[in-house]
C-alpha positions as CSV (number, residue, x, y, z in Angstrom):
1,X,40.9,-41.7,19.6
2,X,37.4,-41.0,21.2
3,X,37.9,-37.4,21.7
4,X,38.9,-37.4,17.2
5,X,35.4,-39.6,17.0
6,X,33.4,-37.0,18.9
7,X,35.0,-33.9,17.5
8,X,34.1,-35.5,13.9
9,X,30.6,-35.9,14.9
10,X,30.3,-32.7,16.3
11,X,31.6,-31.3,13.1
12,X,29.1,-33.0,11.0
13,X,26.1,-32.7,13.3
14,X,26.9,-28.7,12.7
15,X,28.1,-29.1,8.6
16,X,24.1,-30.7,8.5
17,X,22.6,-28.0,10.9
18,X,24.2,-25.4,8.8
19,X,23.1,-27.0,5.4
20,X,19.3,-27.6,6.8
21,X,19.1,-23.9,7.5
22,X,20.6,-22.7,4.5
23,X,18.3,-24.9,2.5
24,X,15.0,-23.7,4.3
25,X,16.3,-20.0,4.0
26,X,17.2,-20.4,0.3
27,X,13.7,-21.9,-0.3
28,X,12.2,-18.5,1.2
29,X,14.2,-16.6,-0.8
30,X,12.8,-18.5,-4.0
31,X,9.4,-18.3,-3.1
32,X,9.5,-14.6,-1.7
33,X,11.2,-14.2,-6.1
34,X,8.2,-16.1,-7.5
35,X,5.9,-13.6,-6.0
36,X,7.9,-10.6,-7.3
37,X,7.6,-11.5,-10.4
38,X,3.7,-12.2,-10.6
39,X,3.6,-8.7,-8.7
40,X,6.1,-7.3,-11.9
41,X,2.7,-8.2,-14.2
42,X,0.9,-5.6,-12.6
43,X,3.3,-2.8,-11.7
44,X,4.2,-3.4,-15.9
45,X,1.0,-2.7,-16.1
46,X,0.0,0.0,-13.8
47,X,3.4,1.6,-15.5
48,X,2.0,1.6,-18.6
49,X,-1.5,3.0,-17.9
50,X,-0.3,5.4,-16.4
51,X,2.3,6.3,-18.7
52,X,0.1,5.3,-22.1
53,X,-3.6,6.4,-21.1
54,X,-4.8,9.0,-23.1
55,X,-6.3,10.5,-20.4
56,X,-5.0,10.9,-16.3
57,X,-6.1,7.5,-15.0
58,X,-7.5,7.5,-11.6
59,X,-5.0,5.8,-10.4
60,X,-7.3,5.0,-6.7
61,X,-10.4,3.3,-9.3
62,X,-7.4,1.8,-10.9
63,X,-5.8,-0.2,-8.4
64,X,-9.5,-0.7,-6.5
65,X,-10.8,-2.8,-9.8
66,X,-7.4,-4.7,-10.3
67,X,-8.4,-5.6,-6.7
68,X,-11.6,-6.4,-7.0
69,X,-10.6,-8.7,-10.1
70,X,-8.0,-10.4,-8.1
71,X,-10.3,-11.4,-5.1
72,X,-13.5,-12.0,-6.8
73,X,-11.4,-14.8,-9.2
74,X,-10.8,-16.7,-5.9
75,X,-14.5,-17.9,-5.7
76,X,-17.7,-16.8,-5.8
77,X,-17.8,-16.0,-2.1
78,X,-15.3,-13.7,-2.2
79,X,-15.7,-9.7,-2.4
80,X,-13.2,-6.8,-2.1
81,X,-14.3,-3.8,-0.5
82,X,-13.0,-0.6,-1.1
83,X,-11.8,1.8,2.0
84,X,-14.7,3.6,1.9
85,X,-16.9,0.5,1.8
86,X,-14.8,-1.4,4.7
87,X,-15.2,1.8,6.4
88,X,-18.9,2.0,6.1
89,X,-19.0,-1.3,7.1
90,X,-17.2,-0.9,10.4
91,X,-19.1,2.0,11.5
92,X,-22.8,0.0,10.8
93,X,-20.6,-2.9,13.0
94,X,-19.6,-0.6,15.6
95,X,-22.9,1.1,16.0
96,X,-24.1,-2.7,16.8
97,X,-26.4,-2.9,13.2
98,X,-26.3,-6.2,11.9
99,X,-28.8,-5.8,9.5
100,X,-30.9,-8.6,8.6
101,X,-28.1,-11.2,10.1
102,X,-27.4,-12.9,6.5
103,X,-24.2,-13.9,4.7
104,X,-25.1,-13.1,0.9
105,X,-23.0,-14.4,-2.6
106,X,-23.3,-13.3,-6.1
107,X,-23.6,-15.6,-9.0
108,X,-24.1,-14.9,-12.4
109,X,-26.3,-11.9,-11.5
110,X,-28.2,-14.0,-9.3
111,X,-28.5,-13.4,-4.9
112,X,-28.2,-16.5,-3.4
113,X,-28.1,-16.4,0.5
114,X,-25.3,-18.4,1.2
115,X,-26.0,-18.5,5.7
116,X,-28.0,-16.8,8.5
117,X,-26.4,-15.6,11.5
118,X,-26.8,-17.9,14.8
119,X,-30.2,-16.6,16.7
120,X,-30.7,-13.3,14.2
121,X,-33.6,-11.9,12.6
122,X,-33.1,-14.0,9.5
123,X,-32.9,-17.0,11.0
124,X,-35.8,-16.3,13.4
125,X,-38.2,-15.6,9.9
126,X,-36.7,-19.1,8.9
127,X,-34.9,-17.5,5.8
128,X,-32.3,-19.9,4.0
């Protein structure tokens, strides 16, 4: 009789195992779909331009301003920086030029300086 008891919860410990995992994996599955299909909105699109245009779209400036669009809606702090930009950027990093030592935002045409780096040159000049 004990041995039945402990075989039955053994069964059922591994039936709930089985259906927790399932469950989380399913839920991944679902999510991973959702994104799919917000991605679908822009392949359509892409698809389409290049398909549609008039003209040959450059297809690089293309996908650089859908980019750009799809960062800089995040928050006004935000910026997308095209390879050749990050590139640039790295190098001035590498080469140990840290410019003025500010963090910099854009609103509404407007340069607002958002923070100064800890002991740089804009913080020494008492910039904010």
């Amino acid at each position: 009789m004990l041995h039945k008891w402990k075989l039955t919860v053994l069964i059922l410990s591994a039936f709930i195992v089985l259906y927790g995992v399932s469950a989380a994996f399913y839920g991944k599955v679902v999510a991973k779909d959702e994104a799919y299909k917000e991605l679908s909105v822009f392949i359509d699109a892409l698809r389409k331009i290049n398909d549609d245009y008039v003209e040959s779209p450059d297809l690089q400036k293309v996908q650089d301003g859908a980019m750009r669009g799809l960062i800089e809606a995040l928050d006004p702090y935000s910026a997308f920086l095209t390879k050749e930009q990050l590139a640039a950027l790295e190098k001035r990093k590498a080469a140990g030029m840290a410019g003025i030592g500010v963090a910099l935002s854009k609103r509404a045409d407007l340069i607002y300086v958002v923070s100064t780096e800890r002991n740089g040159p804009a913080e020494e000049a008492d910039c904010r």
